[in-house]
LUMKE-915807 format. One line per field, with one value per residue (C-alpha): residue number from 0; residue in one letter; y negated, z negated, x negated. Coordinates in Angstrom, 2 decimals, always signed. Layout:
// residues N
pos = NUM, ... .
code = A, ... .
north = Y, ... .
up = Z, ... .
east = X, ... .
// end
This chain:
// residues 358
pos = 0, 1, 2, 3, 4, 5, 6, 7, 8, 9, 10, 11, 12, 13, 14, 15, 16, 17, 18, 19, 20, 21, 22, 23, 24, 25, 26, 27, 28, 29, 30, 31, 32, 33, 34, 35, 36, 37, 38, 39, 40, 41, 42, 43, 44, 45, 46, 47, 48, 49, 50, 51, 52, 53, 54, 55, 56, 57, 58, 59, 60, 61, 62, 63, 64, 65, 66, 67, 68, 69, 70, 71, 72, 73, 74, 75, 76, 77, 78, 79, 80, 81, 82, 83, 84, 85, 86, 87, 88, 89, 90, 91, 92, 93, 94, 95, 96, 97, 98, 99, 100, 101, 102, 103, 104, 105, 106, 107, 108, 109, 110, 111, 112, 113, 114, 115, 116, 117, 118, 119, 120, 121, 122, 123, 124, 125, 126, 127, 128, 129, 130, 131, 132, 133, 134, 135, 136, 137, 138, 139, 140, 141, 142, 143, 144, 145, 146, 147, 148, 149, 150, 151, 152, 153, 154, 155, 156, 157, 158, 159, 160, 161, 162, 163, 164, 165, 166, 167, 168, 169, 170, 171, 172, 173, 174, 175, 176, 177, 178, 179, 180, 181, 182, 183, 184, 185, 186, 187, 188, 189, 190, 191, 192, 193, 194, 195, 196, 197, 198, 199, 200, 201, 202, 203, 204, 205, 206, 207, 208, 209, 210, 211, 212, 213, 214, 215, 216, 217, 218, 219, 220, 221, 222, 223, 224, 225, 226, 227, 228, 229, 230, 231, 232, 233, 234, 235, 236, 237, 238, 239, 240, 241, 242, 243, 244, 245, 246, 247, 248, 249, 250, 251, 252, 253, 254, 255, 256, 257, 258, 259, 260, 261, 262, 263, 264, 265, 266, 267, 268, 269, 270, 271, 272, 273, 274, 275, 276, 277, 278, 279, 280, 281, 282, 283, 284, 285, 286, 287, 288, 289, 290, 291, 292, 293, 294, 295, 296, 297, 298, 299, 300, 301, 302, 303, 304, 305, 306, 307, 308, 309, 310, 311, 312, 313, 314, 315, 316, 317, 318, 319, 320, 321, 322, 323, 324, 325, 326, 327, 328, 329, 330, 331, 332, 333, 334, 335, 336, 337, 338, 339, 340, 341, 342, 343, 344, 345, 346, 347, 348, 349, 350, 351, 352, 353, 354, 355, 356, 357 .
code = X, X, X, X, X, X, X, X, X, X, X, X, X, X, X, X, X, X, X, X, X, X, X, X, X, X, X, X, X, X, X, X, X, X, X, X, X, X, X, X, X, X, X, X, X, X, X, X, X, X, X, X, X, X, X, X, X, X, X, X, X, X, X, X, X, X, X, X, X, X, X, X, X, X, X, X, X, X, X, X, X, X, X, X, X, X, X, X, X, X, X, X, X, X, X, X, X, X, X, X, X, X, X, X, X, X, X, X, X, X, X, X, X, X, X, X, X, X, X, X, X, X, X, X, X, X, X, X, X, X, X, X, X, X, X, X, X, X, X, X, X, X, X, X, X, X, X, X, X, X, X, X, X, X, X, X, X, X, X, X, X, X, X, X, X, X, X, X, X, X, X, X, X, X, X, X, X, X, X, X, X, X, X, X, X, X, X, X, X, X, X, X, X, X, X, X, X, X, X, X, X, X, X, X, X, X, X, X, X, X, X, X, X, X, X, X, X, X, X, X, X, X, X, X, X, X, X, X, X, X, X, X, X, X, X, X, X, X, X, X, X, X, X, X, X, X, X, X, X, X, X, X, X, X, X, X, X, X, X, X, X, X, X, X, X, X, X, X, X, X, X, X, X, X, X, X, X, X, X, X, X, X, X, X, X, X, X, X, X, X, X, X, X, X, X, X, X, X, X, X, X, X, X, X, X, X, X, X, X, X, X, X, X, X, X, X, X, X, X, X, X, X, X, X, X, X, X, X, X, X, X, X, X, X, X, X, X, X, X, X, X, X, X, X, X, X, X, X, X, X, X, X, X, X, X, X, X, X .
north = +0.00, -3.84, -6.26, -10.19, -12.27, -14.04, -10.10, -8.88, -12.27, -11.69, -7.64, -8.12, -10.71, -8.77, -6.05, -8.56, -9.81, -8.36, -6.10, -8.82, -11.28, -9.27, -9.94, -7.35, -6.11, -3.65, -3.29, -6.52, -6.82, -5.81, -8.68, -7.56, -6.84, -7.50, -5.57, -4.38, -5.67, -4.60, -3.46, -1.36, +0.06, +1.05, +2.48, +4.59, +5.98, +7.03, +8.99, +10.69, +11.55, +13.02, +13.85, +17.17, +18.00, +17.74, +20.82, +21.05, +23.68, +25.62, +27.97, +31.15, +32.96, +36.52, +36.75, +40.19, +41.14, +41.51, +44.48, +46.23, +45.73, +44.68, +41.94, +39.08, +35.60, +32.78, +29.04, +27.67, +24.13, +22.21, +19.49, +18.59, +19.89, +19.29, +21.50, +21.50, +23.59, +25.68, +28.81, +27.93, +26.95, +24.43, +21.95, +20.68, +20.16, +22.96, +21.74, +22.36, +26.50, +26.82, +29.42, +30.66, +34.05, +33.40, +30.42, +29.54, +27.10, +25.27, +23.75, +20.40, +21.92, +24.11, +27.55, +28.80, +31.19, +33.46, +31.77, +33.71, +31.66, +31.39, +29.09, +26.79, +24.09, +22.97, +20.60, +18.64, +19.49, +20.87, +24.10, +25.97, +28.34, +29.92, +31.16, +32.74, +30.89, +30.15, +27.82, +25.80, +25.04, +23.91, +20.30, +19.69, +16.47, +14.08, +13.15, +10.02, +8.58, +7.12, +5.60, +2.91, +1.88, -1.76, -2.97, -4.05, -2.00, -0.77, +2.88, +5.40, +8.45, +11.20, +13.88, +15.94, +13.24, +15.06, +17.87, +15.34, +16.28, +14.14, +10.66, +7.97, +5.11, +2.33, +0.27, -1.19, +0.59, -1.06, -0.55, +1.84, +4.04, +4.55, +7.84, +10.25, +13.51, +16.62, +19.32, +21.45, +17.93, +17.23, +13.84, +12.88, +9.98, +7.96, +7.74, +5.53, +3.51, +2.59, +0.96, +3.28, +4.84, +8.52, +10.23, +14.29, +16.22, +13.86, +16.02, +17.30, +15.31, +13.08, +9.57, +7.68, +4.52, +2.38, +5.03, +8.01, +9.58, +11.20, +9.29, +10.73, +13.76, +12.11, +13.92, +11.92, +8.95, +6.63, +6.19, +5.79, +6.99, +10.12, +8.20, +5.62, +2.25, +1.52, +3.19, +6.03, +7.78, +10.13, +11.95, +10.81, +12.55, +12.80, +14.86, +16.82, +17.46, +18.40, +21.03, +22.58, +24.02, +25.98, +27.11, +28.90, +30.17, +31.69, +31.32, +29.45, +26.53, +27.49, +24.83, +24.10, +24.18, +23.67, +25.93, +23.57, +22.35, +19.20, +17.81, +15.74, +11.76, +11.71, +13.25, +10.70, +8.07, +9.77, +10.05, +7.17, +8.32, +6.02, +6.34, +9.87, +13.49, +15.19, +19.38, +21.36, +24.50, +25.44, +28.83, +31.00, +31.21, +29.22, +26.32, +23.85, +26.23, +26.98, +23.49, +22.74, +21.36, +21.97, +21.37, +19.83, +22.29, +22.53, +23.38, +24.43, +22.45, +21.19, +19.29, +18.01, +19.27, +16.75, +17.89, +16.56, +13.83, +13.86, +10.49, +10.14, +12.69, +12.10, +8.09, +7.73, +7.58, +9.35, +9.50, +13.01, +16.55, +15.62, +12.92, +15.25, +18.13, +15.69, +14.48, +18.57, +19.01, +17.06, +19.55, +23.76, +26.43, +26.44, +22.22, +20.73, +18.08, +15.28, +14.61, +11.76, +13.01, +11.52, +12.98, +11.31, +8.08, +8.71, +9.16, +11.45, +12.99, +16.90, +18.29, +21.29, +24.33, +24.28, +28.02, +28.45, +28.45, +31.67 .
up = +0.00, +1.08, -1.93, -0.13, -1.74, -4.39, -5.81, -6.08, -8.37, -10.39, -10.80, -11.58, -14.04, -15.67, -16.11, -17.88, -20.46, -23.62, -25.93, -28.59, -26.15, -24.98, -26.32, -28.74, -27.22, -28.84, -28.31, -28.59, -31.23, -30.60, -31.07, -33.12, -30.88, -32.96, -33.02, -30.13, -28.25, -28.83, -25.86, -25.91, -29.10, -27.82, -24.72, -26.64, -29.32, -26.06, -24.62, -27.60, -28.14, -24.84, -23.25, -24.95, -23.19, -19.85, -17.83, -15.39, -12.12, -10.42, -7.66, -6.45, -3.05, -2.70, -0.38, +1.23, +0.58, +4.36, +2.85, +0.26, +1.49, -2.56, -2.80, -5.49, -6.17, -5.76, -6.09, -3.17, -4.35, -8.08, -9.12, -13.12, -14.90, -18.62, -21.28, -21.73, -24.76, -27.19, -25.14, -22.49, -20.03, -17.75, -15.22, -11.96, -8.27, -6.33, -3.54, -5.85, -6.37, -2.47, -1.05, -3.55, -5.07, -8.49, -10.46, -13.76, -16.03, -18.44, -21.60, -22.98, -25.33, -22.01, -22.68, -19.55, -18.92, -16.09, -15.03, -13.78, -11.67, -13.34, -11.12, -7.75, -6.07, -3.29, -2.50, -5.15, -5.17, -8.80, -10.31, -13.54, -14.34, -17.79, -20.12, -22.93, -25.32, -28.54, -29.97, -31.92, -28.36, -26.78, -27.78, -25.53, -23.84, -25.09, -22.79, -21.89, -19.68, -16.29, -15.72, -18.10, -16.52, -15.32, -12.18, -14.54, -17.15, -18.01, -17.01, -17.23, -15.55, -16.95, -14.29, -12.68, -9.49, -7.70, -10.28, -13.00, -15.51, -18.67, -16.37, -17.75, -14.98, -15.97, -13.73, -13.76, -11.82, -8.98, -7.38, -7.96, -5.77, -3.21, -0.71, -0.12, +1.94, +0.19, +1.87, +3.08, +4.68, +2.20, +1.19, -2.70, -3.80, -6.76, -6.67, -9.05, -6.91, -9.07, -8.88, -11.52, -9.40, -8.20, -6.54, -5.18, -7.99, -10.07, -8.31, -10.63, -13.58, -16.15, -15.48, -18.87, -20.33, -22.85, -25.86, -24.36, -23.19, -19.83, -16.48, -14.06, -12.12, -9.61, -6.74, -3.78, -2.53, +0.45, +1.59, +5.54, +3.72, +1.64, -1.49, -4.12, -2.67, -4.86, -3.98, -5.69, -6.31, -9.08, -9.11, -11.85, -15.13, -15.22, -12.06, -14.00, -17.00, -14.91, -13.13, -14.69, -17.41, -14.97, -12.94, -16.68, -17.21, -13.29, -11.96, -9.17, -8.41, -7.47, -5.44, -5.58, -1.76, -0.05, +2.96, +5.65, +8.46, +9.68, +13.05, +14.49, +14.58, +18.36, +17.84, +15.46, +17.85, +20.83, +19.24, +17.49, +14.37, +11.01, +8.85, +7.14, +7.95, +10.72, +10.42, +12.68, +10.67, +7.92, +6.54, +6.09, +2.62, +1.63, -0.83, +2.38, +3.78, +0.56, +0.38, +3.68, +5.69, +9.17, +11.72, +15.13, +18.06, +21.80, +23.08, +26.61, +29.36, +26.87, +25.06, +21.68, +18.52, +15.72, +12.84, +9.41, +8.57, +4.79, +3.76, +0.39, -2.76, -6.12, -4.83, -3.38, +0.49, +2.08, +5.88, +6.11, +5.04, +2.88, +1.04, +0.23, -1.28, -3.25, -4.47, -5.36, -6.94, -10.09, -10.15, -10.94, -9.49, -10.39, -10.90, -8.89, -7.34, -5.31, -1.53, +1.08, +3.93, +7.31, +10.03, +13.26, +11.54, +8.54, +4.74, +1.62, -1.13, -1.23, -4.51, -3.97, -6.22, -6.04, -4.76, -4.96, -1.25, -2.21 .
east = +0.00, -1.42, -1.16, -0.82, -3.73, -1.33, -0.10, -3.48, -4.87, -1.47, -2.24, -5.87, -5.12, -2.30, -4.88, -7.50, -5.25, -6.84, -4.71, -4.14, -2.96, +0.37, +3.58, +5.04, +8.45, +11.15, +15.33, +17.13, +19.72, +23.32, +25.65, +28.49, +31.51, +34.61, +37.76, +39.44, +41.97, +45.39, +46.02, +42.90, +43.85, +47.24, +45.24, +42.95, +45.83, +47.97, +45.63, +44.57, +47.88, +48.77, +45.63, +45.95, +49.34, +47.88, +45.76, +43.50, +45.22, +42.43, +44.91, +43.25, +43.20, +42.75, +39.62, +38.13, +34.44, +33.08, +30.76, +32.19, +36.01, +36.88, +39.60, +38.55, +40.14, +38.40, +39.26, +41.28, +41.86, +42.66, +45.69, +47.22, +49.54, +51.44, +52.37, +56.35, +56.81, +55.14, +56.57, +53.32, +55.54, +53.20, +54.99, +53.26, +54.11, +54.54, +52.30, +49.44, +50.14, +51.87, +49.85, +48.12, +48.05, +47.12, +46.59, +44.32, +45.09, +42.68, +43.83, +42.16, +40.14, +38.41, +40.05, +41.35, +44.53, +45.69, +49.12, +52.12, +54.66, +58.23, +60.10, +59.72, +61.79, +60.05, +62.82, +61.41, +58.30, +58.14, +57.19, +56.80, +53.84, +53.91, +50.21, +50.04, +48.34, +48.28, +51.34, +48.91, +47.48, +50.30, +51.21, +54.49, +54.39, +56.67, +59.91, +61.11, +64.31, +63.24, +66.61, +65.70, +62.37, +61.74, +59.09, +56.59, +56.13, +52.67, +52.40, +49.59, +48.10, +46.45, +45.00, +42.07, +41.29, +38.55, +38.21, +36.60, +39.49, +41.13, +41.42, +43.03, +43.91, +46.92, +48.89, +52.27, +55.81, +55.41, +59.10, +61.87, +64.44, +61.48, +62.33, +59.62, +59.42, +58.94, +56.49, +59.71, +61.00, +63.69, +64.01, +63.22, +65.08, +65.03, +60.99, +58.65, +56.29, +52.89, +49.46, +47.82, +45.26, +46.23, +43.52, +43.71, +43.40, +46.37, +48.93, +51.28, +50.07, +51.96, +52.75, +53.45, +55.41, +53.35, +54.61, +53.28, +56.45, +56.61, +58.17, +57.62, +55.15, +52.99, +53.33, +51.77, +49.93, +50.03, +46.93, +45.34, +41.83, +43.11, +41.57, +43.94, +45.43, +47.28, +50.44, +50.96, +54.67, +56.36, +58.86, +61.26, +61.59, +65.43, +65.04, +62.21, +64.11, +67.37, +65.40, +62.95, +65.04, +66.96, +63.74, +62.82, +66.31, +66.97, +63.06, +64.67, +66.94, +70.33, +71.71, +75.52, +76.73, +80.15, +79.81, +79.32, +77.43, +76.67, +77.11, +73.90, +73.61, +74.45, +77.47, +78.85, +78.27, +79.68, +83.34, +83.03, +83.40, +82.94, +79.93, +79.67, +79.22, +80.78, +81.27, +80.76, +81.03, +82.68, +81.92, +85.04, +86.01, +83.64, +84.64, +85.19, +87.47, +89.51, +89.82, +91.34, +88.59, +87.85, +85.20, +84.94, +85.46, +85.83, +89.17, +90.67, +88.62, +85.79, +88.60, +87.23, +89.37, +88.84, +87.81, +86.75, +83.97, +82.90, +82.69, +81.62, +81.04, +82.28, +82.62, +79.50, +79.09, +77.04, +75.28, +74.19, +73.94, +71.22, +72.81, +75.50, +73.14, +71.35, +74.16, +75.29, +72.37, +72.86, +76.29, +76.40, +78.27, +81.21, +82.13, +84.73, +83.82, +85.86, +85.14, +86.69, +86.96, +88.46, +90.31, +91.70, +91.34, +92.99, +91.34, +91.93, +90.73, +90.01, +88.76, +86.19, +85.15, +81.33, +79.81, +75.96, +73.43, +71.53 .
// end
């Protein structure tokens, strides 16, 4: 290495100075912080409080050993999860265990536990995997109500982003009612929108109000990068707490249907019809049927038969099949429910018994 004329004087000099002429050095002082905030106070006592409800997801695939032929499973991919009660019952999205054949779950204190699947309802994106732990492991997350949230309030996320597990990011609900697609192309409605950073990895993880209580179970993130931009959505905890309960009682979601079939957008705007659902098939003895409804059909010479558009469910209108079986779902087998329903321009009220879509 070349040392410029001016270096070299400096270096050669530095190396002259006798040993009495340095200056003594040694750590500087630490200047006395002061209490914390009390917002980091109430920061740090939330996640000690919940950060031991939440579990790091590592799915498995069954892979083939190319010599000896022996099937082992090996990690396929990781998201979050949360303890729901002391029976090991785990939540998290079902995106995070879909196509896997196995599934491990580690606790916060770094045990880890084979998982068995109880439940899934992909049209919400949720399942429920169940360990068996001890109880005294198995702090169940504490619940709260999303229908009372506000765009504002503080939130927090606790989650595995990128495999580096117990991460605690904060941010505010951004906006409420947002519509997502699920990964079977149902739509999810009701959605919390938030800033708190969700990264892959968060999937399936808790999203918290300022006392600790879960919100929601961040699901996905919009992002043209694949890493946090700030929009980040959950699926609501009155949805969660609907669901999962049957998914442990039945292991699956048993969604209340009416026997029907929906007609497509075009066809709506070909007769002219008003804003609802048109049928075009009504499953005999089905519910619909029992009830009197009928569908649209072709009569002699590709004459149109009018049949019956479902307006609105229980009072609330609705534009599609979809809106009607999200609208079911909060409903069992079994419930009657009221439908409008319109035919050759004239409205009225049909009451249905619910049957179940197996």
């Amino acid at each position: 290495m070349r040392h410029t004329p001016i270096a070299l004087a400096f270096l050669l000099t530095s190396l002259a100075l006798p040993l009495q002429a340095r200056t003594e050095a040694g750590p500087r002082p630490i200047t006395p912080r002061g209490a914390l905030s009390a917002e980091e106070t109430a920061n740090i006592e939330l996640f000690r409080k919940a950060s031991p409800s939440v579990v790091h997801i590592t799915t498995l695939a069954a892979r083939r050993d190319f010599f000896s032929l022996n099937v082992q499973q090996v990690p396929a991919g990781t998201g979050t999860g949360f303890v729901w009660d002391e029976a090991g019952h785990i939540v998290t999205n079902f995106h995070v265990i879909q196509g896997g054949s196995g599934a491990q779950v580690t606790l916060a204190d770094q045990t880890s536990y084979e998982a068995e699947l109880v439940g899934a309802f992909p049209d919400r994106d949720l399942a429920v995997l169940r360990i068996k732990a001890p109880r005294e492991k198995l702090p169940p997350i504490a619940i709260g109500a999303s229908r009372e949230l506000r765009v504002g309030q503080r939130v927090y996320a606790i989650g595995n982003p990128f495999g580096l597990d117990q991460t605690l990011t904060t941010g505010i609900v951004s906006a409420l009612g947002r519509e997502i697609e699920s990964f079977n192309n149902r739509t999810i409605r009701g959605v919390i929108q938030t800033d708190a950073a969700i990264n892959p990895g968060n999937s399936g993880g808790p999203l918290l109000d300022s006392a600790g209580r879960l919100i929601g179970v961040n699901t996905q993130i919009a992002s043209p990068s694949g890493a946090s931009a700030g929009i980040g959505f959950a699926i609501p905890v009155d949805e969660v707490n609907r669901i999962v309960p049957r998914l442990i009682r039945d292991g699956r979601f048993l969604r209340p249907a009416i026997g029907v079939t929906a007609g497509p957008e075009n066809l709506t705007r070909a007769l002219g019809l008003p804003r609802g659902v048109p049928l075009v098939q009504v499953q005999p003895g089905g519910p619909a049927a029992k009830a009197g409804l009928k569908p649209f059909q072709r009569g002699r010479g590709s004459q149109i038969v009018a049949g019956d558009v479902i307006t609105a469910v229980a009072g609330e209108a609705v534009d599609s099949l979809d809106d009607i079986l999200s609208l079911l779902e909060t409903r069992q087998p079994g419930d009657r429910v009221n439908l409008t329903v319109w035919r050759s321009g004239q409205s009225r009220s049909v009451t249905v018994t619910l049957g179940s879509a197996e």
